[in-house]
C-alpha positions as CSV (number, residue, x, y, z in Angstrom):
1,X,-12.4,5.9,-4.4
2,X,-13.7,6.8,-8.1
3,X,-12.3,10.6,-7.6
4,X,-8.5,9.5,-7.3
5,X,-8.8,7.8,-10.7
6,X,-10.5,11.0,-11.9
7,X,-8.1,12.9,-10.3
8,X,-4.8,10.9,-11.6
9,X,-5.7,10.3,-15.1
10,X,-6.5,14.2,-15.2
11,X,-3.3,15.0,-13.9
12,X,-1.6,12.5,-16.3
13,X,-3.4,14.0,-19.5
14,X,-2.4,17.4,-18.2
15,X,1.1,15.9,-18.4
16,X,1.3,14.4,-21.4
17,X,0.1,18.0,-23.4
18,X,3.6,18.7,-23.1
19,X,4.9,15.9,-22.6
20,X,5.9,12.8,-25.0
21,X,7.9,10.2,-22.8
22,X,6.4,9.1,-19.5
23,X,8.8,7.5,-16.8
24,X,7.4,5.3,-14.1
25,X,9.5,4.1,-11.4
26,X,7.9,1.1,-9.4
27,X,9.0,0.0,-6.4
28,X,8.0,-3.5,-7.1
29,X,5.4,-6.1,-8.2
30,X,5.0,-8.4,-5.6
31,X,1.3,-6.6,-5.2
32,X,-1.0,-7.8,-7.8
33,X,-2.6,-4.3,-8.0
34,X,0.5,-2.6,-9.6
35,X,0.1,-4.3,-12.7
36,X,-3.1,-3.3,-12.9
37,X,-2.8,0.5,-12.1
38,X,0.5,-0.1,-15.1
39,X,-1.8,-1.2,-17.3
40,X,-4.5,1.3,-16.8
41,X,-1.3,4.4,-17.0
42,X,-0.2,2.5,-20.7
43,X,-3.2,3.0,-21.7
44,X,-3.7,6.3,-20.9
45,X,-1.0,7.6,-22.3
46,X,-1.4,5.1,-25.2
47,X,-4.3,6.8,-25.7
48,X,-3.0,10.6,-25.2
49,X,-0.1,9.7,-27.7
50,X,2.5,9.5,-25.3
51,X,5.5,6.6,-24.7
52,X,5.9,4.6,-21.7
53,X,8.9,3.3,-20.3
54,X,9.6,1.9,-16.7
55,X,11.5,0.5,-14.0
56,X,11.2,-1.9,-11.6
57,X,13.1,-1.4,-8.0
58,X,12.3,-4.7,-7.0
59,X,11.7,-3.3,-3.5
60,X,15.1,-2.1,-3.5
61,X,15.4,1.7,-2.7
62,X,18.9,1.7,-4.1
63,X,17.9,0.3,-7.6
64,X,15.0,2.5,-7.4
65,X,18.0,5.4,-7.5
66,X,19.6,4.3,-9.8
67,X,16.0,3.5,-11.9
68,X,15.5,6.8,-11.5
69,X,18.8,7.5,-12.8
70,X,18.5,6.2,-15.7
71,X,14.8,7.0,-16.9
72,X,16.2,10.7,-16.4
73,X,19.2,10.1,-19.1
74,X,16.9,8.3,-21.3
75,X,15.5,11.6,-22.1
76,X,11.6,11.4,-20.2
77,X,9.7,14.6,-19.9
78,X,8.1,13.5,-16.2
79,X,8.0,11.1,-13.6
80,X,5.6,9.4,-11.9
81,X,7.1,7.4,-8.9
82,X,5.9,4.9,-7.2
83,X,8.5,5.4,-3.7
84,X,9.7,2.4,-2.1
85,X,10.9,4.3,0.4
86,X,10.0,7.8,1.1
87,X,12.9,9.3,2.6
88,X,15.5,8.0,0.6
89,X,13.7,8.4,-2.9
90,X,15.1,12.0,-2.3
91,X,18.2,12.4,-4.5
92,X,16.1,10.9,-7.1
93,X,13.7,14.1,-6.7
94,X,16.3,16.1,-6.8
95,X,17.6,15.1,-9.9
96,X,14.6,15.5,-11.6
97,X,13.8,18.8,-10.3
98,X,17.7,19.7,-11.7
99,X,16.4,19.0,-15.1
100,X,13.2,20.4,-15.0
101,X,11.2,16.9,-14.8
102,X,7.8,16.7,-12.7
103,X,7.3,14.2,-10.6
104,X,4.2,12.6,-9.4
105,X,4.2,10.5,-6.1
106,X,2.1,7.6,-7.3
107,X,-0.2,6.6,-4.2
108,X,2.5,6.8,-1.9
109,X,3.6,10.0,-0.4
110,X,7.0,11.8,-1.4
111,X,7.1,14.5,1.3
112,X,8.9,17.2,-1.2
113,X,7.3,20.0,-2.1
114,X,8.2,19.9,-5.6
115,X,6.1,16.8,-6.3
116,X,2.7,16.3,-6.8
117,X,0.9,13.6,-5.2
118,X,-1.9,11.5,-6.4
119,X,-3.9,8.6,-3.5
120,X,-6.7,7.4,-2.1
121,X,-7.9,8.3,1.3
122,X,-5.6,5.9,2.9
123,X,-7.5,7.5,6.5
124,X,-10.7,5.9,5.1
125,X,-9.3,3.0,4.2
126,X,-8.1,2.0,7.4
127,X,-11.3,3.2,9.0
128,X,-12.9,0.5,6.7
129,X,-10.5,-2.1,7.8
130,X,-11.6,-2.0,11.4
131,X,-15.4,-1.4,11.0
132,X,-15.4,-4.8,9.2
133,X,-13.1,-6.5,11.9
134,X,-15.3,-4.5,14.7
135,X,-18.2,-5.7,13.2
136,X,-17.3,-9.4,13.0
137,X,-15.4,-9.5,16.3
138,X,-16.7,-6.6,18.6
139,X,-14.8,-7.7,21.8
140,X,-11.5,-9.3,22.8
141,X,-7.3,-9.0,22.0
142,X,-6.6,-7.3,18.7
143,X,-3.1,-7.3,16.8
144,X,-2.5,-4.7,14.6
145,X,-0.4,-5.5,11.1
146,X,0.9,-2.3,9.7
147,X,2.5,-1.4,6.8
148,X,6.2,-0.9,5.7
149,X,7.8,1.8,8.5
150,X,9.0,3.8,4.9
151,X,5.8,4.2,3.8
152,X,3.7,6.9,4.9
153,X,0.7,5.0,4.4
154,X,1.2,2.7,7.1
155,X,0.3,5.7,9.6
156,X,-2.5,7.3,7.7
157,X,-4.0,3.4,7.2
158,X,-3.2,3.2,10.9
159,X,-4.5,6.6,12.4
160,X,-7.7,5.5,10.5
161,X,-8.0,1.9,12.2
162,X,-7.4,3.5,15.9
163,X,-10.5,6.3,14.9
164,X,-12.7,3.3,14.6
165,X,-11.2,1.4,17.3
166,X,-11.1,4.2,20.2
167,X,-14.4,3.8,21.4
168,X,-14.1,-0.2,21.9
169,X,-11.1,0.2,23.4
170,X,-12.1,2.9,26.2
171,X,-14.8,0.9,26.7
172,X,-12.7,-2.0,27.7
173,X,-14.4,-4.6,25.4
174,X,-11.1,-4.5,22.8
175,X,-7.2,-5.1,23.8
176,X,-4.7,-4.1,21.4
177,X,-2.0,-6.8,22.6
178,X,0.7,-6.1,19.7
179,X,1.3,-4.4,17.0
180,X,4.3,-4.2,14.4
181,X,5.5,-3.0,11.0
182,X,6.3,-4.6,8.5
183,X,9.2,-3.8,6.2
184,X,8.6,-3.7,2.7
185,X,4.9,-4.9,3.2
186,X,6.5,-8.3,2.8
187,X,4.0,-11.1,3.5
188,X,7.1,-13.2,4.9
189,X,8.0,-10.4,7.2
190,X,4.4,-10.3,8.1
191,X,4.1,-13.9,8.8
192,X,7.5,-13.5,11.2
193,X,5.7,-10.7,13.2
194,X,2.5,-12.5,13.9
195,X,4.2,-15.8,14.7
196,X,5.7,-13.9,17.3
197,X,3.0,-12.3,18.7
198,X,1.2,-15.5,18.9
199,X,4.0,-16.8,20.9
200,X,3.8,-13.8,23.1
201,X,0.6,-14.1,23.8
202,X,0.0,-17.9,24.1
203,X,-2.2,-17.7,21.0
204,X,-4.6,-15.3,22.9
205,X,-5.8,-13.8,20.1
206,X,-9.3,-12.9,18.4
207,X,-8.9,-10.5,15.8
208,X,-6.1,-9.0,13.4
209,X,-6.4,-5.9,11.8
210,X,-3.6,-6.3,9.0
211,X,-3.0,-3.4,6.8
212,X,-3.2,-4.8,3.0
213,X,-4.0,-7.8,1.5
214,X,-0.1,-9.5,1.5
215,X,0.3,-8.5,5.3
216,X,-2.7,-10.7,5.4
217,X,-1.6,-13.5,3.6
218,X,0.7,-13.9,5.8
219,X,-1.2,-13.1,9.0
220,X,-3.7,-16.3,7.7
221,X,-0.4,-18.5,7.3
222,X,0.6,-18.3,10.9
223,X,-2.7,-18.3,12.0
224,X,-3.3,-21.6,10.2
225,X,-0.3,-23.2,11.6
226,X,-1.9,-22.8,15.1
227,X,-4.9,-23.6,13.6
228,X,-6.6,-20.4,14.7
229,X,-7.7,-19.7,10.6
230,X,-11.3,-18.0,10.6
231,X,-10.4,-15.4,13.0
232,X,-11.1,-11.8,11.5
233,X,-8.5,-10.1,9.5
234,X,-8.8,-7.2,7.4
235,X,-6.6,-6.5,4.2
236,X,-7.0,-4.2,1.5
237,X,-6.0,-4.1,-2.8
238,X,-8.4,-6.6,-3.7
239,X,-5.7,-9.2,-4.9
240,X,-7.1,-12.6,-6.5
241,X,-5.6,-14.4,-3.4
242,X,-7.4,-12.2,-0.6
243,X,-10.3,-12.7,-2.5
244,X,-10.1,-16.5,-2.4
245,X,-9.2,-16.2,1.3
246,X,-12.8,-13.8,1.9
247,X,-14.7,-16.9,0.0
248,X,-13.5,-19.6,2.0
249,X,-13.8,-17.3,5.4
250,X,-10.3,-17.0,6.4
251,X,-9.8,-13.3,5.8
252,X,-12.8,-10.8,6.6
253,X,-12.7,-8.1,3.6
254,X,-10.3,-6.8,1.1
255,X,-11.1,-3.1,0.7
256,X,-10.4,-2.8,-3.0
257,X,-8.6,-0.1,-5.1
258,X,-9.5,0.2,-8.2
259,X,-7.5,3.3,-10.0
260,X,-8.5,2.3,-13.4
């Protein structure tokens, strides 16, 4: 994990040599780690002797546009972007590569090849998600909790989970009953799916492997409403929340990301 903040504050130096405005596009805040990546870029580039200035899509890919939009006529000299979704940030791209602006995808990938693109091994990640869920609950039905179905992420977190998962599974001692996206990695939306799969499944369920720490939130709320809390589920960002939930033993681990 410690190389991608080697590798991103490298590439953000190498930037700002050239470069005196820094644009940052988010998609949104509602995950507590955002803020603290921002703060760790403002520094930075604070420290570099570059400005800041940023946007907030508010998980809107059509503000994010028009963010975009307007960070380019504000006169920055690169982008770093932050996609809420990955196919439709596109134009945006486009617009900066019209002016001659560099863009780099911020943790989440921007499948144009005139970006660069700065993550963690989000493979890894998911890898450690199930290992932890395995460990604690090495037999029964599994749900799986992915990700937004615009973020690239979900699949690599996912591809990772099933690598771990393969071997319990052909050996019959795990059941993946469900599994579902969920847009926008909206802890609602999340909550929503799992309710529903409990109903599908008469509540037959003894693990879930949910892809970040707000998917998990609300994995624990439905899961508390049937009173079925304390059954493993896996998150990741290490937000203050998940971390309360690992103490009192209603989420499993929090795989943390730490890009400072």
């Amino acid at each position: 994990m410690k190389l991608f903040a080697t590798a991103a504050f490298a590439a953000l130096m190498g930037t700002c040599a050239y470069a005196q405005t820094i644009g940052v596009s988010w998609s949104n805040f509602q995950e507590e780690r955002w803020k603290t990546d921002e703060a760790a870029i403002m520094e930075a580039l604070d420290e570099a002797g570059a400005e800041y200035i940023s946007a907030d899509a508010q998980s809107s890919s059509s503000k994010q546009l028009s963010d975009i939009e307007s960070l380019i006529a504000q006169g920055v000299d690169a982008l770093i972007i932050l996609a809420q979704d990955s196919q439709s940030i596109g134009p945006a791209v486009q617009a900066a590569a019209d002016e001659g602006i560099p863009v780099v995808a911020y943790d989440r990938l921007i499948e144009d090849s005139s970006t660069f693109y700065l993550t963690f091994d989000n493979v890894e990640v998911g890898r450690m998600q199930a290992r932890a869920v395995l460990e604690q609950q090495p037999t029964g039905n599994y749900v799986m909790i992915k990700g937004s179905p615009t973020d690239p992420n979900a699949d690599f977190l996912r591809g990772g989970q099933q690598e771990v998962l393969q071997e319990a599974i052909d050996a019959g001692d795990i059941t993946i009953v469900d599994e579902a996206y969920t847009d926008g990695w909206l802890p609602a939306n999340a909550q929503r799916n799992m309710e529903q799969i409990l109903t599908a499944n008469d509540n037959e369920v003894d693990a879930v492997v949910a892809s970040n720490d707000g998917t998990a939130g609300g994995v624990v709320a439905a899961l508390t409403a049937q009173g079925m809390d304390g059954i493993p589920v896996s998150g990741q960002d290490g937000d203050h929340a998940a971390v309360g939930r690992v103490a009192r033993g209603t989420q499993s681990v929090a795989v943390g990301k730490d890009a400072r």
